[in-house]
N, C-alpha and C positions, 0 to 999 in steps of 0.2 A: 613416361612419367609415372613414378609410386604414388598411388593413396595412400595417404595413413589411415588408421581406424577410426583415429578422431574425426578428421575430415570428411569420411564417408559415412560417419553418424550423422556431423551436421546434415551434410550434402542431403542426406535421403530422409529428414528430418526437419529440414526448415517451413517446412508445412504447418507442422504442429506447432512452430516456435512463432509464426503470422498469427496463425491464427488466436494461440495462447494469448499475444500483447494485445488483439482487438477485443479480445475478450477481459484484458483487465482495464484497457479504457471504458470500459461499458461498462463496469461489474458494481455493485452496492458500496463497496468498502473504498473505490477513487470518486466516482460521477458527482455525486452528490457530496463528499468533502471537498471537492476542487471549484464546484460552481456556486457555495452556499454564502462566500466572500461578496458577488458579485448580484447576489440578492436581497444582500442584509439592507442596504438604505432603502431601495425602493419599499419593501412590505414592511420595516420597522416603521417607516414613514404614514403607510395607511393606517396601520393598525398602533399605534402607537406603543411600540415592545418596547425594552431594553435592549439593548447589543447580547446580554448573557443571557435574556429570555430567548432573544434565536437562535442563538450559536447554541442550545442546550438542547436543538433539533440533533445536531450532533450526536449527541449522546443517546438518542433511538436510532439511527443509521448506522452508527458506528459501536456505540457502545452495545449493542444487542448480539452483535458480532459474538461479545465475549460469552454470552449466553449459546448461539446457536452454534460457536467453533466446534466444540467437542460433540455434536451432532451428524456437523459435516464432514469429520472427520471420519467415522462412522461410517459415513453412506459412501465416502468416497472406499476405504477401504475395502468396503460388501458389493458396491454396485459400480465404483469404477469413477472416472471423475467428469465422462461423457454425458452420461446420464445424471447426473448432478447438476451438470452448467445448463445444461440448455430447458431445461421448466423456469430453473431460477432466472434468466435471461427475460422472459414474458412476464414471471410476476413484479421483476423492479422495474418496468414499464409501469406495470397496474401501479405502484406505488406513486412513480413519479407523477403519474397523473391526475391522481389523488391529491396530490399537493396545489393543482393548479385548479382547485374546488375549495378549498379551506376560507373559513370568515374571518373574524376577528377573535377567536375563541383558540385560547394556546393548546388544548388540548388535541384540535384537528389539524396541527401543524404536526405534534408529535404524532399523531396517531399515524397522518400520511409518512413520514419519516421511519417510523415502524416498520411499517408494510413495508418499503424499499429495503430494510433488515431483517427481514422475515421469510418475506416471498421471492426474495430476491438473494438468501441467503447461501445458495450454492454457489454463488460469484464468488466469494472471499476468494483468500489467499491461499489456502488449505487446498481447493480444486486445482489453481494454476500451478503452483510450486509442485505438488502430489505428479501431476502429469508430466511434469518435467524432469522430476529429480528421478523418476522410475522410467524416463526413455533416453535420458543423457548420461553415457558414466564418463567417456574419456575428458568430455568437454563437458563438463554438469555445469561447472561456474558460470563460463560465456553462455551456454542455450541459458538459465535462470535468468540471466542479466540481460541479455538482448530480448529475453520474453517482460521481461518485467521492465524495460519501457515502457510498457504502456502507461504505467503511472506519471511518466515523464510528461508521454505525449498528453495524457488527458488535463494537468496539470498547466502544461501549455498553451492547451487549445480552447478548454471549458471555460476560464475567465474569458477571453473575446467574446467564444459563442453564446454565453450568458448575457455577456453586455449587452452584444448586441441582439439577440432575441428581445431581450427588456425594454432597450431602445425604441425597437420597431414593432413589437406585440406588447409590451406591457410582462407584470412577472409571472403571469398567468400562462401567459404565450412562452413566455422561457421554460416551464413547468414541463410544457407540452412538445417543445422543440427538445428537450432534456430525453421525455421519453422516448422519444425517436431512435436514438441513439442503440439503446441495448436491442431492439425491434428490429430496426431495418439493416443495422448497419453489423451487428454482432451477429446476431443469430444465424443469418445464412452460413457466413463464414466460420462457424463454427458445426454446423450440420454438415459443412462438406468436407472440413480440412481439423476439425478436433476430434482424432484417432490417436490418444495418446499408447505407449506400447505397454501397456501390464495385461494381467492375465485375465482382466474384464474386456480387454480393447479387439475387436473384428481384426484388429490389424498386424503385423505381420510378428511374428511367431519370434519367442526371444532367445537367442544362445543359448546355451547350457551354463554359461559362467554369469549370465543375464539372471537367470533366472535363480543360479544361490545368492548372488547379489540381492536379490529384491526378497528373499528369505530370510535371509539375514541382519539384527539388530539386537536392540533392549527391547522390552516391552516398556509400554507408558508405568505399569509398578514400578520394574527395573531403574527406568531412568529417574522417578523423582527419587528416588532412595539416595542416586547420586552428588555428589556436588557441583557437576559440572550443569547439569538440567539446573540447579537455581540459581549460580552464575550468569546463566545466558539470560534466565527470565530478570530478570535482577536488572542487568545489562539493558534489556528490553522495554523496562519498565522506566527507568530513569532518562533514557535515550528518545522515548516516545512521548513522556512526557514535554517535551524541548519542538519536536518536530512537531506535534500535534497541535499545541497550543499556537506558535507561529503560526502553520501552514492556513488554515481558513482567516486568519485574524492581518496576514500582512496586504491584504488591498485595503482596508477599513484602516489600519493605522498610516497608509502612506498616504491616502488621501486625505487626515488628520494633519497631516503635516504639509496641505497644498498642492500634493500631487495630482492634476485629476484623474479623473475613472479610467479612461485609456491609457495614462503613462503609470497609474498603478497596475493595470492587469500587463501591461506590457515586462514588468518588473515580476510581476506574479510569473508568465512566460517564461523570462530569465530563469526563476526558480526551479518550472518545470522541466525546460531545455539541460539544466543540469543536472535534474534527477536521470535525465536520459544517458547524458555523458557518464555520471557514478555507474551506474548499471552495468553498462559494458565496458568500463574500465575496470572497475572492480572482480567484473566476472572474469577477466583476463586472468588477473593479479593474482586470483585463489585459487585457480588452476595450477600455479605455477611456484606458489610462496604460502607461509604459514597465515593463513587466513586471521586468526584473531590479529596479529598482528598488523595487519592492511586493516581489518576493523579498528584497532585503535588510533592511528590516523587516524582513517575517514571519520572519524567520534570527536576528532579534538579542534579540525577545522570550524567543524559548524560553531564553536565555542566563540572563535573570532568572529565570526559571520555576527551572531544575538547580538556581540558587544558593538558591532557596528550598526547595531541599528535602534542603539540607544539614544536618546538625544534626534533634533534634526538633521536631514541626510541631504545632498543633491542626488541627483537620478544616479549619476555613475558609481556612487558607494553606495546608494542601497541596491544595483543589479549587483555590484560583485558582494554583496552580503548577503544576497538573492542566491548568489550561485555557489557561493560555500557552504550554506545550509542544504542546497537543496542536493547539491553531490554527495553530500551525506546522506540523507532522506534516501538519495535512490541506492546507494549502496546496503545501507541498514535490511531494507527488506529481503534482498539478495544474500546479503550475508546470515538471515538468520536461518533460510531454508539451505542454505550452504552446508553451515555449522550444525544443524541440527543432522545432516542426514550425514555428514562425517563423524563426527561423536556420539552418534546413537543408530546407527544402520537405516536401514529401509523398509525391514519386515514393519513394523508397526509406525512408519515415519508420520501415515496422517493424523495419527491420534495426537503422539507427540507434539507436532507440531501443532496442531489444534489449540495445544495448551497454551503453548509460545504466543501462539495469534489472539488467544483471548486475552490477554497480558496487553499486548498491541492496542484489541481493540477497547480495554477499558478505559487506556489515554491517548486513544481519538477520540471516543465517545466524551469525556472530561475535561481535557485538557484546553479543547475551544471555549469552552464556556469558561473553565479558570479565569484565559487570560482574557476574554474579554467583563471575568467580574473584576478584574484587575484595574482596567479601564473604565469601568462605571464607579470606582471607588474613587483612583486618585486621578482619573480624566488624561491617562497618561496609560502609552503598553510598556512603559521604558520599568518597571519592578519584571516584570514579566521576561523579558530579553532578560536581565541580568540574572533571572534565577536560571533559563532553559539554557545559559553557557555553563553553570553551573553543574546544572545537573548530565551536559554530555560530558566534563570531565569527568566528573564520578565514575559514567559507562567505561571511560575508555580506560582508568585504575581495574574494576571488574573483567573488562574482556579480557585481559592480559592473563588473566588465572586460569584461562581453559586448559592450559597445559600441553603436550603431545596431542596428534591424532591418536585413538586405539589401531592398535594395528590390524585388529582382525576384520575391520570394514574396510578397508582397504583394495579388496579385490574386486569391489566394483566401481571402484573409479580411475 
């Protein structure tokens, strides 16, 4: 029986690819946007917030991102993306549990929220894609997409685990089961089994056509000069706006509509479980086919998905409007580390993408609070859904313009 090349990269590589996905279930940029749904009644309830005074915790977890990307980018570049993940692992512990200390005073909510975007800031996306896109070339799409599950899995799993932490400790104790997570559960597996392969990595030594690969690209000047670098951020921008504003807001608006807490996080699950399925179907599909193109699909479903969850739902139309959004949600991330490291090479991919991901993270950080101002205004998320179908059409007019690959990035995939 032949190996192919492809095969014997994954084969001798799915080490990196485990440990990558536990380490984006635990990272600042999913843990805390996937469980912050499933906290909002109980401590809006003590403290008597608004929905957009919490959800605008978002916007220090998430939106600081856009501040510290072009950072991490940086470090990953000079020090490799090993030594980046694992301090930040321990400090968005300290963050999280920071959170389960705060009073009635809005400020030490954001401030805990901070910290888990700060000290916890080498989790982003920037470390996980960087270590992947520089140890994957035949198979880059599938190892990307099967690592970035994790967003699927934590998605899936953090609204239960929330509930029920809440349930049975209170939100204090969720706070503190929350930390848990990047501490006990991440960091081992990621001190034994995240050796990605570049020229910072102990690990084992890269071909010769490995290594013009990873030298070659644009520079971050080069590429914004381009049209294709504002396209995709463009792309990114209007696309994330849509995913962002749903994703923490749909357990709060379906149990709005009767649902309770368990059969909305269980819908929230359906969301997650399809960011898992996008992931690694998409990361197939770009291996194999002209990538914007599967991006605009995967951009025009989520459209129908928003419009279905205008108005009241039964359980079985808002899972499948659960799961058309969120097959997009998990393809998007995949596709932008994709897209960027085919249209702009790999010599300077973390900068670049740095840029991409602060784009991302200014509507995560924004976009929760939008739409839950949306809902404080007209007591309704239904303006909300109809602008974020809205606006993934737009993306999927945009991604269509990237054009050809360049041909001369090419030899390393």
């Amino acid at each position: 029986m032949i190996i192919t090349r492809s095969e014997q990269e994954l084969a001798q590589r799915w080490p990196l690819i485990m440990a990558t996905c536990i380490g984006i279930v635990s990272s600042s940029f999913v843990l805390p946007y996937y469980s912050i749904g499933a906290l909002l009644t109980p401590v809006t309830e003590e403290f008597g917030w608004s929905r957009a005074q919490f959800q605008a915790a978002i916007l220090f977890s998430s939106g600081l991102g856009a501040l510290t990307s072009p950072i991490i980018g940086w470090l990953n570049d000079k020090y490799g993306p090993r030594r980046v993940a694992l301090p930040s692992m321990m400090g968005l512990s300290v963050g999280l549990l920071a959170a389960s200390q705060i009073e009635g005073e809005l400020w030490m909510l954001f401030l805990a929220y901070g910290m888990m975007a700060l000290l916890g800031a080498g989790t982003i996306p920037v470390t996980w894609t960087r270590a992947i896109a520089t140890s994957f070339f035949k198979r880059r799409g599938l190892a990307l997409g099967l690592a970035l599950t994790g967003t699927g899995i934590c998605a899936s799993v953090a609204p239960h685990y929330t509930v029920w932490l809440t349930d049975h400790y209170g939100w204090r104790g969720a706070y503190v089961g929350l930390a848990l997570v990047p501490l006990v559960l991440a960091w081992p597996m990621l001190y034994f089994l995240f050796k990605p392969l570049d020229t910072h990595s102990d690990s084992e030594a890269a071909e010769p056509d490995t290594k013009a690969a990873l030298e070659t690209g644009l520079t971050l000047g080069e590429a914004v000069k381009g049209y294709r670098f504002w396209i995709l951020l463009l792309s990114i921008l209007f696309a994330y706006q849509g995913f962002s504003g749903i994703g923490p807001n749909l357990l709060p608006s379906l149990t709005d509509d009767g649902f309770t807490r368990e059969q909305a996080a269980s819908v929230q699950s359906v969301f997650g479980i399809s960011i898992i399925v996008g992931r690694v179907v998409v990361g197939y599909l770009v291996d194999r086919f002209w990538a914007p193109g599967v991006a605009a699909f995967c951009l025009a479903i989520p459209a129908a998905g928003a419009a279905m969850l205008h108005g009241s739902q039964t359980f079985e139309t808002a899972a499948l409007a659960a799961f058309l959004i969120g097959f997009a949600a998990g393809a998007e991330l995949d596709l932008m580390a994709f897209l960027a490291a085919r249209y702009f090479g790999l010599a300077h991919y973390a900068k670049i993408y740095s840029i991409l991901y602060a784009t991302l993270a200014v509507c995560s950080g924004t976009a929760p609070m939008i739409f839950a101002s949306v809902y404080d205004s007209t007591g309704s998320y239904d303006l909300g859904y109809s602008v974020a179908a809205a606006l993934f059409l737009v993306s999927v007019v945009l991604i269509l313009l990237l054009g050809r690959y360049p041909k001369e990035y090419e030899g390393g995939h």
